[in-house]
C-alpha positions as CSV (number, residue, x, y, z in Angstrom):
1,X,88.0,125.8,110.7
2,X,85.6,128.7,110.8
3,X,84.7,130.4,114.3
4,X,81.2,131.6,113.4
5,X,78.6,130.7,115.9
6,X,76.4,127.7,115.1
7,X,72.7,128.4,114.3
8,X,71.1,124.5,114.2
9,X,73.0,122.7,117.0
10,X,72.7,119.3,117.8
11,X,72.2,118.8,121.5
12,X,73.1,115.4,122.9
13,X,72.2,114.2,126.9
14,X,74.5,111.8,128.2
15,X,72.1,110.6,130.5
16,X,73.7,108.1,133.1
17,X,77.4,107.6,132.1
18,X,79.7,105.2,133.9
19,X,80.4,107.0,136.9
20,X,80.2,106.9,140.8
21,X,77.0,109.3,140.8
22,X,74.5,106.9,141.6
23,X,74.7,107.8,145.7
24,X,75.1,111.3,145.0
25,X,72.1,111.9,143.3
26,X,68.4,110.3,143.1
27,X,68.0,111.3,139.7
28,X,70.9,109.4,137.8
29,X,68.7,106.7,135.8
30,X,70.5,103.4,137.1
31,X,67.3,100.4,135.5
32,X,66.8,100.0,131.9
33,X,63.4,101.2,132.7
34,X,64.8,104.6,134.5
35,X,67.0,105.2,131.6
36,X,64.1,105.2,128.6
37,X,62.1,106.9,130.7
38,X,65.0,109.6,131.2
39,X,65.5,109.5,127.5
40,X,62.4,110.4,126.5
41,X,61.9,113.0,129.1
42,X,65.5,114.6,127.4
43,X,63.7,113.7,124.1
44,X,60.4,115.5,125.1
45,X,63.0,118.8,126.3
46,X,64.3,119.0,123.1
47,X,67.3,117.1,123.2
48,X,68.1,115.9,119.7
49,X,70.2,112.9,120.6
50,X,70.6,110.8,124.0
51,X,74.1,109.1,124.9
52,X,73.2,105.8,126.8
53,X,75.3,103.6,129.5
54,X,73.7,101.0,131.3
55,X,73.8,100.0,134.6
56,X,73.9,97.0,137.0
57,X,69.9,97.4,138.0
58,X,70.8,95.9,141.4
59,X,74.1,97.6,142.5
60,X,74.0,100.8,139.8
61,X,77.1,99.8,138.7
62,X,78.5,100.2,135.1
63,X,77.9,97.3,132.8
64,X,78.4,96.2,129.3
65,X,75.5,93.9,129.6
66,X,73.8,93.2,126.2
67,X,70.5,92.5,127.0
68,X,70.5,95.8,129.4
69,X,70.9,98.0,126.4
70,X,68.8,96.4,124.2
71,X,65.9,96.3,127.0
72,X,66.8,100.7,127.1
73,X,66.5,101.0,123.3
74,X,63.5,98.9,122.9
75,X,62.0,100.4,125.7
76,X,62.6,104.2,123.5
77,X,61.4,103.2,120.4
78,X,58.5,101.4,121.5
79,X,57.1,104.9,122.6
80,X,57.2,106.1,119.6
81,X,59.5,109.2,120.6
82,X,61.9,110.3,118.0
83,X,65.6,111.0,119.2
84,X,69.2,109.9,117.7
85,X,70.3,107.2,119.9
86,X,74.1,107.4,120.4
87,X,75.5,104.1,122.8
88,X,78.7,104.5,124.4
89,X,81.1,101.7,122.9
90,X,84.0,102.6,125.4
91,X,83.2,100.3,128.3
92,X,86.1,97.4,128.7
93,X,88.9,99.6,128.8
94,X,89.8,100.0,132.4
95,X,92.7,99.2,134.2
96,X,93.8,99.4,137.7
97,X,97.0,98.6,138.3
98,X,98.3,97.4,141.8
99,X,100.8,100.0,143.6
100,X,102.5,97.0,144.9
101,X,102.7,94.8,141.8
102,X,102.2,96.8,138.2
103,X,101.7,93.5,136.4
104,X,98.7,92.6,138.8
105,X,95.5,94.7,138.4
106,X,93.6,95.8,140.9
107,X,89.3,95.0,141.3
108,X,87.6,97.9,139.0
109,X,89.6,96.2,136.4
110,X,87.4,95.4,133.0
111,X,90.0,95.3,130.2
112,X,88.6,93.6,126.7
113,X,90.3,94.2,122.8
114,X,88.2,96.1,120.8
115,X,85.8,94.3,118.9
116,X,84.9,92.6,122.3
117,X,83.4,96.3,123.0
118,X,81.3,95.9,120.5
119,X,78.5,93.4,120.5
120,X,76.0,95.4,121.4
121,X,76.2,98.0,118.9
122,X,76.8,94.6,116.5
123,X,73.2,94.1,117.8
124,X,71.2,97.3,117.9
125,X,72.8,99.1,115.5
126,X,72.3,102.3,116.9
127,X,72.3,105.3,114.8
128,X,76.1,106.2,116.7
129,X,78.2,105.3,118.6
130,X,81.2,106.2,120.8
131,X,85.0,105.5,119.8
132,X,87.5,106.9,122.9
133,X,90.3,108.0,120.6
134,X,93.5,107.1,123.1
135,X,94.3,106.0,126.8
136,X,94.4,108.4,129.1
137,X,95.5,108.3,133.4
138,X,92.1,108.7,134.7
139,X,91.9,110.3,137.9
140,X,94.4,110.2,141.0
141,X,95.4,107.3,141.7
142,X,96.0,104.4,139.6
143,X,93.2,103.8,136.9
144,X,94.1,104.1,133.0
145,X,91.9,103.9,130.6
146,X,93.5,101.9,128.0
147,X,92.4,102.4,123.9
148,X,95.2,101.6,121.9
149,X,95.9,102.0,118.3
150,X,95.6,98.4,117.0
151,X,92.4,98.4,119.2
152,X,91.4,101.4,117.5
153,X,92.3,100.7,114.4
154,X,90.2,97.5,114.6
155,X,87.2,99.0,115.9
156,X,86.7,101.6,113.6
157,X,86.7,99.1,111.2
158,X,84.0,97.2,112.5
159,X,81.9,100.0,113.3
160,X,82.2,101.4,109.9
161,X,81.7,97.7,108.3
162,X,78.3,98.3,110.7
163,X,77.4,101.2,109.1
164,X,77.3,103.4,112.1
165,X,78.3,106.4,112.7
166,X,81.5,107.0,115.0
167,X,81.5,110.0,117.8
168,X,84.9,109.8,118.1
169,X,85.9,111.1,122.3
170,X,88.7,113.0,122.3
171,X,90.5,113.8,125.4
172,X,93.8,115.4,124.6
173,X,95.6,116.7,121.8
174,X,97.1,113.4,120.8
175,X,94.3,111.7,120.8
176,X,92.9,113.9,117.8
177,X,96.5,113.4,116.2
178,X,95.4,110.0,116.0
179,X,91.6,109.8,115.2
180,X,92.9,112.2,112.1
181,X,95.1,109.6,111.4
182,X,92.5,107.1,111.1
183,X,90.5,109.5,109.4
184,X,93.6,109.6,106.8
185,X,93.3,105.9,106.0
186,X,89.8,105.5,105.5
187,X,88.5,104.1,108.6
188,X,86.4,106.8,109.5
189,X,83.6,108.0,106.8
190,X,82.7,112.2,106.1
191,X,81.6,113.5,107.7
192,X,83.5,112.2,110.7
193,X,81.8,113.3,114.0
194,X,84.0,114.7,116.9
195,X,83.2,115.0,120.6
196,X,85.8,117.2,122.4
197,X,85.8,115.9,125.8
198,X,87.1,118.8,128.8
199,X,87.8,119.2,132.4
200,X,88.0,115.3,133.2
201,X,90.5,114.8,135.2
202,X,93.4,114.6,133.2
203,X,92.8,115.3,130.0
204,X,92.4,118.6,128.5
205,X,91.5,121.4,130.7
206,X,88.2,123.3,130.2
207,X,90.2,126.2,128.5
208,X,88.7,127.9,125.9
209,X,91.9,128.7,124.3
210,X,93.3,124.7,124.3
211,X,89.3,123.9,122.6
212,X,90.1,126.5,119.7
213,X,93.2,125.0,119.9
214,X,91.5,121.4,119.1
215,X,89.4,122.6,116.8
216,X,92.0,124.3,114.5
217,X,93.0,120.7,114.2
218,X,89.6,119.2,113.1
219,X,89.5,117.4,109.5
220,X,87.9,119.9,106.9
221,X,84.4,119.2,107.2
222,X,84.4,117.7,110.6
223,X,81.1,118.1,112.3
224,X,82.4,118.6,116.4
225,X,80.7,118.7,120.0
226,X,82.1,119.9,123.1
227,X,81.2,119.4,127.0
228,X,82.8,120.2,129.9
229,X,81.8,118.8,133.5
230,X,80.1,120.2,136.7
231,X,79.1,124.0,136.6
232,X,81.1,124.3,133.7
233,X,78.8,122.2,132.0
234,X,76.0,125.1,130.8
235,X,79.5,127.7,130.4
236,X,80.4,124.9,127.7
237,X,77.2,125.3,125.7
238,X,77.5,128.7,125.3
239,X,81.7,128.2,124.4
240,X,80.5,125.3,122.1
241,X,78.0,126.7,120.3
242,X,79.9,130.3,119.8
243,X,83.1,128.3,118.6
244,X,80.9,126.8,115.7
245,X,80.0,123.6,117.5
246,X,77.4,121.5,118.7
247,X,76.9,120.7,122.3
248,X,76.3,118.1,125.5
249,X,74.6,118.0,128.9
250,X,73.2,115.5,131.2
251,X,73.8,113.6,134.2
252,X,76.9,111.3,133.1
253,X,78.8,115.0,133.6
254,X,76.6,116.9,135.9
255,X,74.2,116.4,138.8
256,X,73.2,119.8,139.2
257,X,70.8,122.4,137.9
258,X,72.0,125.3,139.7
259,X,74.1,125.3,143.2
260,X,72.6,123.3,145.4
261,X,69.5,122.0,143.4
262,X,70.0,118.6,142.0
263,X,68.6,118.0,138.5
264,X,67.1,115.9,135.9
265,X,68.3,115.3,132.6
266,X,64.9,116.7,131.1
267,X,65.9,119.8,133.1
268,X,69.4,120.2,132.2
269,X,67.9,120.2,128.9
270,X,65.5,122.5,129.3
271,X,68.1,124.7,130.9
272,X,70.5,124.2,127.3
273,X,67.4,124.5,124.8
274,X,66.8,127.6,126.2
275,X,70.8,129.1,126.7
276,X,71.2,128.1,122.8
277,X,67.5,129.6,122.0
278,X,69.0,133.3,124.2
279,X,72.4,133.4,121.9
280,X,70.3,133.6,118.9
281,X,70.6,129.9,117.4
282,X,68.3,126.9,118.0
283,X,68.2,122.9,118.2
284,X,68.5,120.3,115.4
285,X,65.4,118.0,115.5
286,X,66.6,114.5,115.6
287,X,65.8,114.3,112.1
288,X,67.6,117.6,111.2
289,X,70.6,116.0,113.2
290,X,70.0,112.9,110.7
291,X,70.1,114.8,107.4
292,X,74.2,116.8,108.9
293,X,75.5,114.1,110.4
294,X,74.3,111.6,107.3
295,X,73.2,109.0,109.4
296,X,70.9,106.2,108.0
297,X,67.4,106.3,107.5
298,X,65.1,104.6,110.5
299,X,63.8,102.7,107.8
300,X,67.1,101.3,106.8
């Protein structure tokens, strides 16, 4: 894989993830309302795709809900704002085990195969969306996430059945051994589309030396993102972009602008646009991002 910087990087806001932020910070979109409006305000910055969640609208919870995330994406389009919508596909994979008892599991549980992960992209057909390449001990304590290979195997199947375009997460080393794997047998299409996922707690570490590392392993032709979390978040960019990659920001991985100022997902992309404008490249318009990542036509 080459090292030369990127010039026309596609920049993706992951605007309200799955995790426990909602307390922390006002500005993590929770309704399906809050989120539109967040992704067309990332949109409006520049961002050239937006990575949706939903949430409970009542406790801010994560869902899987159906209607939620076709209420978000109708609420987009219907504005009329163009921007790549990418919807996470990785919810129904977690699994707390009890200290006591390993075989019972523990409330936070939400453990489906993987087709059952699924219906909503079955519905919307978004233009991507998320595969999480492996399981992986998430966190301290006793939470995995749990992605195995026959559930893998089967969902990139259906998604490419779909005609959508996989992000496949990648977390650790192994898990890229195995999404080239699929690549291998045919279940992911060229150009396959990698996001290289640091500093979560514990997968890789945000180390510039293990993400050359990962991408030295990339497919030829592989088309690859990179984020890291907290104030390493805007770092990343800049170690993305310089490595030959495109790049992510937003609230699922950081609340703030700078320390001590809490942000919104139109300004940590404001903040990107203009770090990836100062090293001498610039951002993909959605429809640039389109034509490299070979993603369907909107009238399709």
């Amino acid at each position: 894989m080459s090292d030369t910087m990127n010039n026309n990087v596609i920049l993706t806001t992951a605007l309200t993830g799955a995790g426990d932020t909602v307390g922390r910070s006002e500005h993590v979109p929770v309704t399906p309302a809050q989120i539109a409006a967040s992704a067309v305000e990332a949109a409006e910055a520049g961002a050239s795709v937006v990575h949706i969640h939903v949430r409970d609208p009542e406790t801010g919870a994560p869902s899987r809900e159906n209607a939620l995330y076709c209420e978000v994406v109708d609420r987009i389009r219907q504005t009329g704002v163009d921007v790549v919508v990418n919807l996470t596909a990785g919810m129904g994979g977690d699994l707390v085990i009890g200290q006591e008892d390993p075989l019972k599991f523990e409330e936070g549980t939400d453990l489906v195969n993987g087709l059952d992960r699924l219906p909503h992209v079955e519905q919307i057909l978004p233009d991507i969306c998320t595969l999480d390449c492996g399981s992986i001990n998430f966190g301290d304590g006793s939470s995995v996430y749990i992605s195995t290979p026959d559930m893998l195997r089967a969902g990139a199947k259906r998604i490419q059945e779909l005609g959508v375009r996989p992000e496949l997460e990648i977390f650790d080393t192994g898990q890229l051994r195995f999404a080239k794997q699929m690549h291998a047998e045919g279940l992911i299409d060229d150009p396959s589309l990698f996001q290289l996922c640091t500093g979560i707690p514990y997968g890789a570490p945000s180390d510039p030396a293990v993400l050359q590392s990962m991408v030295n392993m990339l497919p030829e032709g592989a088309q690859w993102a990179s984020f890291s979390i907290g104030r390493k978040q805007m770092p990343w960019v800049a170690q993305s972009v310089l490595m030959g990659g495109h790049a992510r920001v937003g609230l699922e991985d950081n609340l703030y602008l700078r320390k001590g100022v809490k942000a919104t997902n139109g300004q940590l992309t404001e903040k990107a646009v203009n770090l990836i404008e100062q090293l001498g490249a610039r951002v993909a318009t959605p429809d640039e991002a389109r034509k490299q990542l070979n993603l369907r036509s909107l009238n399709a």
